[in-house]
DRENLOLUM-145959 format. One record per residue (C-alpha): residue number from 1; residue in one letter; x, y, z. Coordinates in pm, 1 decimal. Each point is the difference from the previous one (the first is absolute). Layout:
% residues N
atom num:NUM	residu:A	east:X	north:Y	up:Z $
...
% end
This chain:
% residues 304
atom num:1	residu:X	east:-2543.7	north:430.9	up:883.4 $
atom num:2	residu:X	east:138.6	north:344.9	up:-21.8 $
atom num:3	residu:X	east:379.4	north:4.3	up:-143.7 $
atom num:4	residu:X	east:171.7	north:188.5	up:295.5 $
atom num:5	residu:X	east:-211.4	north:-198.3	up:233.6 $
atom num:6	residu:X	east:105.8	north:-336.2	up:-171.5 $
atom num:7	residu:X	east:389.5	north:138.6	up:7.7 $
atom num:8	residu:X	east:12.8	north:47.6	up:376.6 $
atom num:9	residu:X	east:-158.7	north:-334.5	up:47.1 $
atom num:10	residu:X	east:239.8	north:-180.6	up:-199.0 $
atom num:11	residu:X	east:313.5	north:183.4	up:148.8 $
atom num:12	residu:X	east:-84.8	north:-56.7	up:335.7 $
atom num:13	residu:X	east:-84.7	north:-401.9	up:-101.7 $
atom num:14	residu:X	east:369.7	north:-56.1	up:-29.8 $
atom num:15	residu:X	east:222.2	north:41.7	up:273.2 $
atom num:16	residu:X	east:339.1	north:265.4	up:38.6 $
atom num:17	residu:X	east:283.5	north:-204.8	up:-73.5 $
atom num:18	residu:X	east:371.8	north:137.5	up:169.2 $
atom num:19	residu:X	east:294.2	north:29.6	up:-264.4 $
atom num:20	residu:X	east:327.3	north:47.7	up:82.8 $
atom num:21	residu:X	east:-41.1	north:-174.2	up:394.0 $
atom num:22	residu:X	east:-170.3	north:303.7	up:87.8 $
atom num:23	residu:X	east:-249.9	north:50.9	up:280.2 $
atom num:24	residu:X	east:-336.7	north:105.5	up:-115.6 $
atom num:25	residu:X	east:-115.0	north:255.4	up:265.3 $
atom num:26	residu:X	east:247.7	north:295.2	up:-158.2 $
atom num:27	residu:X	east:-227.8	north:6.1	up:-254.0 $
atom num:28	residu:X	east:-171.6	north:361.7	up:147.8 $
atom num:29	residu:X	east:-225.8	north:180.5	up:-215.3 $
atom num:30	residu:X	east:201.5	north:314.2	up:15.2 $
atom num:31	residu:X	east:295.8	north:-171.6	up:-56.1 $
atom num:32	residu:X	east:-53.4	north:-243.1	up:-299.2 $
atom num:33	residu:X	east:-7.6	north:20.4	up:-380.3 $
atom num:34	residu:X	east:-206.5	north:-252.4	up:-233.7 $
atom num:35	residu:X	east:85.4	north:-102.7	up:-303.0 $
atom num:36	residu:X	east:-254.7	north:-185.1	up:-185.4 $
atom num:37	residu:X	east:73.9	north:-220.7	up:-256.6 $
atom num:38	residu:X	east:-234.2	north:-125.2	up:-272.2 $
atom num:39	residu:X	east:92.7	north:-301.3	up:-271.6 $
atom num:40	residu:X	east:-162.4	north:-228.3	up:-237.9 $
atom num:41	residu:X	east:84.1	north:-266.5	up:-207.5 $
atom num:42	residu:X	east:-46.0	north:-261.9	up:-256.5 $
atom num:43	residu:X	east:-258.8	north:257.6	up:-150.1 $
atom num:44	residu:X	east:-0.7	north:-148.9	up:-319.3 $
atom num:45	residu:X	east:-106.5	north:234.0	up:-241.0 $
atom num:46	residu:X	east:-352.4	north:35.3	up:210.3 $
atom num:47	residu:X	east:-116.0	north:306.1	up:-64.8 $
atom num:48	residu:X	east:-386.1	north:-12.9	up:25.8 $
atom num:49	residu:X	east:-165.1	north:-185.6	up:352.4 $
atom num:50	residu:X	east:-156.3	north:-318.9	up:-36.3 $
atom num:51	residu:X	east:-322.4	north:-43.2	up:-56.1 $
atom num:52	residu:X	east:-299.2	north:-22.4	up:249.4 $
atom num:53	residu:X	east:-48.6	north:-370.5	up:-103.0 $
atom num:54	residu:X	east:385.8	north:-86.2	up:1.8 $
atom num:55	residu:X	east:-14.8	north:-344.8	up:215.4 $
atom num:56	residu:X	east:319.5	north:99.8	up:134.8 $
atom num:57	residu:X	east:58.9	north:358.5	up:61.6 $
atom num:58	residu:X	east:-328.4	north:150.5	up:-88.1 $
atom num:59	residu:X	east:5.4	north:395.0	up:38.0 $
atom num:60	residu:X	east:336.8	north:-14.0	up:148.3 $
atom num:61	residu:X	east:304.2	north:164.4	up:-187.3 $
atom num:62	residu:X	east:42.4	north:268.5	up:-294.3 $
atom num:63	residu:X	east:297.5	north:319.5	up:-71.0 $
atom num:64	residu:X	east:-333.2	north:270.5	up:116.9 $
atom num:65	residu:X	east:-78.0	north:-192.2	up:295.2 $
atom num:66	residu:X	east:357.7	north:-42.9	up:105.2 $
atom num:67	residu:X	east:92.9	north:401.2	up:-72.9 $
atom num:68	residu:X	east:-282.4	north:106.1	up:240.9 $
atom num:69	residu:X	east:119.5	north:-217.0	up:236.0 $
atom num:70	residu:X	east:332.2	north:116.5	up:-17.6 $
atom num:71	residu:X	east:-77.4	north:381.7	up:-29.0 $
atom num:72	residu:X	east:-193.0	north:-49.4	up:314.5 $
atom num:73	residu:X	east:286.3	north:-114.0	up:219.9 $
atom num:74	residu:X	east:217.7	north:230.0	up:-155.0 $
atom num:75	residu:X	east:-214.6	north:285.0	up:159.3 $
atom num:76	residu:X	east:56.5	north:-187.6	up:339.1 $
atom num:77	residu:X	east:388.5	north:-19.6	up:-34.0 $
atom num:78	residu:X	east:127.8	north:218.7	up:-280.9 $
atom num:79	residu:X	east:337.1	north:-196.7	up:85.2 $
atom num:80	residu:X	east:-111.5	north:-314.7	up:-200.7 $
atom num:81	residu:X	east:158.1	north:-217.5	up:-246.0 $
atom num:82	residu:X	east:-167.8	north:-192.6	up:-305.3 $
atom num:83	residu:X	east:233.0	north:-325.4	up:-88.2 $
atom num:84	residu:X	east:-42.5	north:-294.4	up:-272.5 $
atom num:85	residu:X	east:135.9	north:-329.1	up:68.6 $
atom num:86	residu:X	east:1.4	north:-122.7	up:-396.4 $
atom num:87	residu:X	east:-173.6	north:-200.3	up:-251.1 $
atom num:88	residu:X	east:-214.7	north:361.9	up:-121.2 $
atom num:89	residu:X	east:-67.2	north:-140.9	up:-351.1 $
atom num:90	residu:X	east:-200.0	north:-282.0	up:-130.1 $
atom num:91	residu:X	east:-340.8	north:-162.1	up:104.5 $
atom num:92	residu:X	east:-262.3	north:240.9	up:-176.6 $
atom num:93	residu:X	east:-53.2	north:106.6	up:-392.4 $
atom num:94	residu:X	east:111.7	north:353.7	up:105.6 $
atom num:95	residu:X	east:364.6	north:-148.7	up:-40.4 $
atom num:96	residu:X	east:-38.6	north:-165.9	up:-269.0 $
atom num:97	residu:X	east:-164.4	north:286.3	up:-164.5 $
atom num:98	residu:X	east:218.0	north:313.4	up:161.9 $
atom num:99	residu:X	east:338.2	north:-215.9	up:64.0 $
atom num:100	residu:X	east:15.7	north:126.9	up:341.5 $
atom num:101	residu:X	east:-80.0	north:414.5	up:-52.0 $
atom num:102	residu:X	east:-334.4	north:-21.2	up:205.8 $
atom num:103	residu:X	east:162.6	north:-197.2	up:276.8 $
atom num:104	residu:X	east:339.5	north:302.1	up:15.8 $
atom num:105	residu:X	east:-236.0	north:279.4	up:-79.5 $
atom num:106	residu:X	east:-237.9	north:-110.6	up:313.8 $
atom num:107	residu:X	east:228.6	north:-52.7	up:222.0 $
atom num:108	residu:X	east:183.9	north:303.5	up:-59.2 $
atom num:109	residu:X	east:-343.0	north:169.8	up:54.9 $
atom num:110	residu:X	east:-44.0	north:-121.7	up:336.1 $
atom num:111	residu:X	east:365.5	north:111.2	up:74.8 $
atom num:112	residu:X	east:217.4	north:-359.6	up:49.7 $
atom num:113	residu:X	east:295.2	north:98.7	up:165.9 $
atom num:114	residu:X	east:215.8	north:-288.1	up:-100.4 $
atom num:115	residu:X	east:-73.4	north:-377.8	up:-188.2 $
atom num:116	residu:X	east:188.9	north:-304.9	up:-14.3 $
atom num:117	residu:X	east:29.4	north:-234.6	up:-349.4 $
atom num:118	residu:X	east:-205.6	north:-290.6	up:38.2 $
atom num:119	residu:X	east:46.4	north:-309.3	up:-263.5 $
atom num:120	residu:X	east:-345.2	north:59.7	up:-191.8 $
atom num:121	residu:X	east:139.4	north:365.5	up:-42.4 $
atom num:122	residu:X	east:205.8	north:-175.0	up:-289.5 $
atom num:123	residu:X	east:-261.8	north:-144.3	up:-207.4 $
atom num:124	residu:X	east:20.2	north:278.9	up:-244.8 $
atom num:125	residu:X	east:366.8	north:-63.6	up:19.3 $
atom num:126	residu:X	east:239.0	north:276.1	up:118.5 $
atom num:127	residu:X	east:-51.3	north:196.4	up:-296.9 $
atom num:128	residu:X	east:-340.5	north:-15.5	up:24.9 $
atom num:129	residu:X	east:54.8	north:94.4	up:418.7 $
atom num:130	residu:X	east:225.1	north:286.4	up:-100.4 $
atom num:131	residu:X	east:-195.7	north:181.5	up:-264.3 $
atom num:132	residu:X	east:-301.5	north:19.8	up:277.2 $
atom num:133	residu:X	east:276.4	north:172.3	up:267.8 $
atom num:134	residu:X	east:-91.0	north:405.1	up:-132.7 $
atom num:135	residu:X	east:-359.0	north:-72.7	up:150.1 $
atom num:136	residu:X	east:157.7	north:-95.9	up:368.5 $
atom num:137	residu:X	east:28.6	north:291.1	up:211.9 $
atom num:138	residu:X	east:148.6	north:-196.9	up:275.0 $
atom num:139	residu:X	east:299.3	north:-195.7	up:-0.3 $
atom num:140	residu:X	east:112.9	north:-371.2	up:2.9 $
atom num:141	residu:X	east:270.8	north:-164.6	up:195.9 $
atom num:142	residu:X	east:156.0	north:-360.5	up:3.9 $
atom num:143	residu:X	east:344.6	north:-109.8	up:140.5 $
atom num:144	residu:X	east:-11.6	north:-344.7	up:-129.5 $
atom num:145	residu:X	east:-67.6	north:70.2	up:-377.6 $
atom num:146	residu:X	east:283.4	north:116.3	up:-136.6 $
atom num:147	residu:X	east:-105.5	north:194.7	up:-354.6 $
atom num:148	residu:X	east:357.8	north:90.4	up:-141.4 $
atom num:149	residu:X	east:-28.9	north:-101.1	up:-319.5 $
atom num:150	residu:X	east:-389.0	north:35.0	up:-48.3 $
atom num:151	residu:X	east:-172.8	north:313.3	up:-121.7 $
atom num:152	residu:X	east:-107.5	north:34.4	up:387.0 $
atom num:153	residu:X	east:324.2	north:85.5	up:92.6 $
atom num:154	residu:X	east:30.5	north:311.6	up:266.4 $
atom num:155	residu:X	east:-360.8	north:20.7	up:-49.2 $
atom num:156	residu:X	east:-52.3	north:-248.0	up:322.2 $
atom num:157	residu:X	east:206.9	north:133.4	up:325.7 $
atom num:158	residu:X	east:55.9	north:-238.4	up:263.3 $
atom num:159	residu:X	east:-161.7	north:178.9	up:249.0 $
atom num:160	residu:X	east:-158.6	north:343.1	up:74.6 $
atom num:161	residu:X	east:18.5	north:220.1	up:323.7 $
atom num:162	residu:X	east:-345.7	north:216.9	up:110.1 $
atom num:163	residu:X	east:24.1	north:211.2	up:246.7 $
atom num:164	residu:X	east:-360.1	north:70.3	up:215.5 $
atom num:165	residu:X	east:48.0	north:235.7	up:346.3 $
atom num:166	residu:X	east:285.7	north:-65.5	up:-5.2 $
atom num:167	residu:X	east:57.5	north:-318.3	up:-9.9 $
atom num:168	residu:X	east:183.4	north:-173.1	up:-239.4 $
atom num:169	residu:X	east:-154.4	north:-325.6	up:-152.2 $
atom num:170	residu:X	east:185.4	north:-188.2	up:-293.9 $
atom num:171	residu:X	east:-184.3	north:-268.4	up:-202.8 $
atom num:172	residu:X	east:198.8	north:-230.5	up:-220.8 $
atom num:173	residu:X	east:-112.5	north:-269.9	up:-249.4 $
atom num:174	residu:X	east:1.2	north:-368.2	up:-26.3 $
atom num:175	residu:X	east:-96.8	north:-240.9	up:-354.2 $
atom num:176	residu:X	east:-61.1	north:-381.7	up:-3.1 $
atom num:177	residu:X	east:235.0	north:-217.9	up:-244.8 $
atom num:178	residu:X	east:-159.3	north:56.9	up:-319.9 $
atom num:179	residu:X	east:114.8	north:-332.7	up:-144.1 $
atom num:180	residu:X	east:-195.3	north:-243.3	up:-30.0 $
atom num:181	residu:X	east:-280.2	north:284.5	up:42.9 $
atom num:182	residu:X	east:54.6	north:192.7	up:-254.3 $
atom num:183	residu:X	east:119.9	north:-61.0	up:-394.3 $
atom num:184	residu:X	east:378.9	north:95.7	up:-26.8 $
atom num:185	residu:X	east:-118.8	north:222.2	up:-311.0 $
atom num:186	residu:X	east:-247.2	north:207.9	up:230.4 $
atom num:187	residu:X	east:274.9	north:116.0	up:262.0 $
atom num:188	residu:X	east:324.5	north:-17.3	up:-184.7 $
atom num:189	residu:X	east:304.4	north:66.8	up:166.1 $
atom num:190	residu:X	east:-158.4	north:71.7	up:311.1 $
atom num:191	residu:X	east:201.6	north:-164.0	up:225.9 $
atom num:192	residu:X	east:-152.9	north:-150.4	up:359.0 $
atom num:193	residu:X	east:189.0	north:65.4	up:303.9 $
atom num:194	residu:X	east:16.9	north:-154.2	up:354.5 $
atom num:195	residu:X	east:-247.5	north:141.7	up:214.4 $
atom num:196	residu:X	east:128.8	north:-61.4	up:316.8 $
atom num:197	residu:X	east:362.8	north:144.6	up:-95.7 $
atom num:198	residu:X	east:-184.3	north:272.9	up:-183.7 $
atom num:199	residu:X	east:-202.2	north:64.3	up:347.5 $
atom num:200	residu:X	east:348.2	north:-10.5	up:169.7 $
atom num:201	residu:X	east:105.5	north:293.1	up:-179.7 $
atom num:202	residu:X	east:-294.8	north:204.5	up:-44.5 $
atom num:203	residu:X	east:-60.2	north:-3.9	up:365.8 $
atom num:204	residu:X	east:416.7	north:77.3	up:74.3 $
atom num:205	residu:X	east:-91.7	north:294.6	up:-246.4 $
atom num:206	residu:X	east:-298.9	north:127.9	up:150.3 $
atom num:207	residu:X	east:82.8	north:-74.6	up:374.1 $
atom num:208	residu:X	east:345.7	north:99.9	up:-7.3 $
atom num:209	residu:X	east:57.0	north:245.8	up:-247.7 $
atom num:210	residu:X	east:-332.1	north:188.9	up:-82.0 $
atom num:211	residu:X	east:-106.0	north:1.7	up:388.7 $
atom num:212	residu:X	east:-344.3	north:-139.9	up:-63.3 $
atom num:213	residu:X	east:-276.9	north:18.6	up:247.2 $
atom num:214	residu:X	east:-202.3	north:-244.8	up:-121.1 $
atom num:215	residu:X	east:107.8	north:-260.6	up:-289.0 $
atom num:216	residu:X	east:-281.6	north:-171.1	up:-254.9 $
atom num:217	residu:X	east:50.2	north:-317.9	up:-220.7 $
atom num:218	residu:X	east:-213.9	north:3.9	up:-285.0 $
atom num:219	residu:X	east:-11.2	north:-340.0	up:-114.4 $
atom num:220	residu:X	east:-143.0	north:-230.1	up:-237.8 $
atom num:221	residu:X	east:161.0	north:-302.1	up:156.1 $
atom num:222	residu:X	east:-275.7	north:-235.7	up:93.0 $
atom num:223	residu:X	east:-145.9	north:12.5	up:393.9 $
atom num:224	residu:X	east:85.0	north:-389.5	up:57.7 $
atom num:225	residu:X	east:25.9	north:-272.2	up:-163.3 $
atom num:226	residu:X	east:32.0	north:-393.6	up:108.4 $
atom num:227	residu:X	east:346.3	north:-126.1	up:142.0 $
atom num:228	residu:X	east:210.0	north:-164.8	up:-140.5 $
atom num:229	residu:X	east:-17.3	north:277.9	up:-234.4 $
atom num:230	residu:X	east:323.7	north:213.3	up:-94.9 $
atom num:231	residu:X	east:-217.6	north:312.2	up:-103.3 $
atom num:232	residu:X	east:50.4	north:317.9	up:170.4 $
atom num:233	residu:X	east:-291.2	north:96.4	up:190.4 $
atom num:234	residu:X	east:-91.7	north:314.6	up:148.8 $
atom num:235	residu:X	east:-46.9	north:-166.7	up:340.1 $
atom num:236	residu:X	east:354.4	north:-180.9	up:-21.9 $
atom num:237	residu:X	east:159.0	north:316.9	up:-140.8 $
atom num:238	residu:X	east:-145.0	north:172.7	up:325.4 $
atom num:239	residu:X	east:161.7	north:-253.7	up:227.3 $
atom num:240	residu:X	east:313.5	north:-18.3	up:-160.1 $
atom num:241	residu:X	east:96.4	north:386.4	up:-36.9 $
atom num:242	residu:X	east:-34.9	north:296.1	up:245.3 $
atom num:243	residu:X	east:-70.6	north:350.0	up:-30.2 $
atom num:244	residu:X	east:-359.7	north:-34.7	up:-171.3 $
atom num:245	residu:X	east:-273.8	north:107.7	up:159.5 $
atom num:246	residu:X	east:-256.4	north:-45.9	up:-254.9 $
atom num:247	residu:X	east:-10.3	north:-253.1	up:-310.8 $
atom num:248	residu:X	east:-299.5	north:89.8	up:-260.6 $
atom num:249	residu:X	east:-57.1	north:-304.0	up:-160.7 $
atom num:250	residu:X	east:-160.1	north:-150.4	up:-323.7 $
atom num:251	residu:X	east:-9.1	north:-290.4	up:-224.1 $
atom num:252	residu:X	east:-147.6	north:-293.7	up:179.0 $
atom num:253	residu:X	east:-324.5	north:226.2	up:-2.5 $
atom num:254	residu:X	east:-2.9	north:-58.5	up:368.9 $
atom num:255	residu:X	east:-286.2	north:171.5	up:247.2 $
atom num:256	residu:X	east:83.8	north:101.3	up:308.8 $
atom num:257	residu:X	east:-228.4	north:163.8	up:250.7 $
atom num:258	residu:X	east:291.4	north:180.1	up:177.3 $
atom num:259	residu:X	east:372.4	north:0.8	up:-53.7 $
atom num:260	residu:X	east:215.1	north:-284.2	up:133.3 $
atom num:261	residu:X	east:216.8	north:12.9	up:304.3 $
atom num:262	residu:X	east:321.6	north:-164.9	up:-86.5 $
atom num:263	residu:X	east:352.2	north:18.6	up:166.3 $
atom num:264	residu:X	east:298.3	north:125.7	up:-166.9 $
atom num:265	residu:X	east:379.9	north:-196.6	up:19.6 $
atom num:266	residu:X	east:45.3	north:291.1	up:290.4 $
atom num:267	residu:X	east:-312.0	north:-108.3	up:131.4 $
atom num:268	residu:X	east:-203.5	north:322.5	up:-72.2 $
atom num:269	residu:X	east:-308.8	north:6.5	up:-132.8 $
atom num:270	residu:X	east:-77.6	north:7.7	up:-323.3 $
atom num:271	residu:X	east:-350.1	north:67.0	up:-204.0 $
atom num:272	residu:X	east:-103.7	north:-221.7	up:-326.5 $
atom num:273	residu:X	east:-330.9	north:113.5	up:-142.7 $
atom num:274	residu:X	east:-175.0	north:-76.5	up:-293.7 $
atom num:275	residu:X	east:-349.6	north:71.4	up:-133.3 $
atom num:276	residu:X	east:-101.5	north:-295.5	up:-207.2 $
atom num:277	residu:X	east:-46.8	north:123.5	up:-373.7 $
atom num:278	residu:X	east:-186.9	north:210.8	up:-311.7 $
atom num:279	residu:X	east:-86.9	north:356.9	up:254.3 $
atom num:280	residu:X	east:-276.4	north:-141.8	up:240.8 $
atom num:281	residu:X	east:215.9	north:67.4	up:302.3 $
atom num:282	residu:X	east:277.2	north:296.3	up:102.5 $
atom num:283	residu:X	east:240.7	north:-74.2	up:251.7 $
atom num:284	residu:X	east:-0.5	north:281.6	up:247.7 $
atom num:285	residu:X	east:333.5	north:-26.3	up:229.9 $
atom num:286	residu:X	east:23.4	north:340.7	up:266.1 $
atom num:287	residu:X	east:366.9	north:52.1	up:166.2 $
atom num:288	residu:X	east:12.9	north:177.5	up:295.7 $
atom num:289	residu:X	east:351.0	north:199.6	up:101.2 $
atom num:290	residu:X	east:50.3	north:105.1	up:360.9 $
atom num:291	residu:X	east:232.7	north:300.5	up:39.1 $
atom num:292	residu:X	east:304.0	north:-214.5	up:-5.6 $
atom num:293	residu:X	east:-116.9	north:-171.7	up:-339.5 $
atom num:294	residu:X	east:-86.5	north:-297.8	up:182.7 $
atom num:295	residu:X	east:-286.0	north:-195.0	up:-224.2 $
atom num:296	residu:X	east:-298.5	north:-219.2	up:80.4 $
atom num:297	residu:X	east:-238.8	north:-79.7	up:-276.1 $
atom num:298	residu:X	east:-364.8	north:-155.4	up:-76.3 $
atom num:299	residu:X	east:-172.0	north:-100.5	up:-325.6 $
atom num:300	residu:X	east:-318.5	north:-145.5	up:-134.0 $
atom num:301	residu:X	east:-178.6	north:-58.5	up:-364.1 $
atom num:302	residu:X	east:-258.1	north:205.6	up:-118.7 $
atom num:303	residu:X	east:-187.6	north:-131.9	up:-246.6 $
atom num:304	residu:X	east:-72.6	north:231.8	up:-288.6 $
% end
């Protein structure tokens, strides 16, 4: 199947979802602007595609098959963003070999925009995570780790604001607890935040002050997990804060066909996507402004 015709096929599979209580039929060709949004996830240090007699995922994945991809839809919508959700180190010899250099230098290749810090990206402790920051060319945010006293300190903002035609999209970061995950030695002082109250103020920040049009949680939260647990999901941080229209998630290494719907404390809706784990899908999330900057959205998987 050709790429472009396998693109339109999978777009039109998953239906236009209203944000912000709008009513879908503003949305005029003349009249709107798309902004498409690309992510991945739980990559894992997967550079090379599996194999053609991988039981699991067999020609599916890999950093060349995932930059055509991406370069493709880029010459569709030059207004596109390229987000990480976490969790970019450890799975494949090429970290324990290059500590993480591949996996920075690749991704700055294909031109990430902006990464979250996933749990795993500790394994080479935060030394080890800071020495490999001169080969990102894109930047990292996270609201809930707080690196004061670490040697990450000011090099992790809590959020970042892109602008694309005009409109105004800021993306801010969220971490899981790291104990109990991680060795106390390997993060340090890093100290783990609240996410909700962290979401609270990032989205008073972004909302209120910095007039965004469209607001992005990068998080490496966890989709879901089983009541009665106290974990923060991203699916109970949707419900429980407003002003979010997207969540990119990772950590649970969840697949999702298409982004779900889920209703905000306002009772707005909100997106959670996810695309599973180690590069054999990208999440491909298109925004559509009317003139007033009303927004509607639809999203799919693609697998790689």
């Amino acid at each position: 199947m050709q790429r472009r015709q396998f693109l339109q096929q999978t777009a039109a599979a998953s239906a236009l979802v209203g944000l912000s209580g709008l009513g879908l039929t503003s949305f005029t060709p003349a009249t709107t602007k798309k902004i498409t949004i690309l992510h991945t996830n739980d990559v894992h240090s997967h550079i090379d595609a599996f194999g053609p007699d991988d039981g699991r995922n067999p020609n599916q994945g890999g950093v060349a098959r995932r930059a055509s991809l991406v370069e493709s839809i880029r010459k569709e919508n030059p207004n596109t963003l390229l987000l990480d959700a976490g969790d970019i180190f450890q799975g494949t010899p090429y970290f324990n070999y290059y500590g993480g250099e591949l996996e920075f230098k690749l991704m700055s290749m294909l031109k990430y925009d902006v990464a979250t810090i996933g749990n795993h990206d500790f394994d080479n402790s935060i030394e080890g995570l800071y020495a490999q920051l001169p080969h990102a060319k894109f930047d990292f945010v996270s609201a809930n780790y707080d690196f004061s006293n670490t040697v990450m300190d000011t090099h992790v903002k809590p959020y970042r604001i892109i602008i694309k035609d005009g409109i105004k999209v800021g993306v801010f970061g969220l971490g899981i607890e790291l104990n109990g995950l991680v060795e106390k030695r390997m993060y340090k002082e890093t100290v783990y935040l609240d996410p909700t109250e962290a979401t609270q103020e990032m989205t008073r920040i972004l909302k209120e002050d910095e007039k965004c049009d469209l607001i992005i949680c990068l998080s490496h939260l966890g989709y879901n997990y089983r009541e009665p647990s106290q974990k923060i999901s991203d699916l109970k941080l949707a419900k429980t804060t407003k002003d979010i229209d997207l969540i990119i998630g990772g950590h649970t290494h969840t697949f999702l066909k298409k982004p779900t719907v889920v209703k905000n404390s306002e009772g707005k809706n909100v997106l959670v996507n996810q695309v599973g784990c180690y590069g054999i899908n990208l999440g491909k999330i298109d925004f559509y402004f009317d003139s007033d900057k009303n927004k509607a959205a639809n999203g799919t998987s693609i697998i790689v």
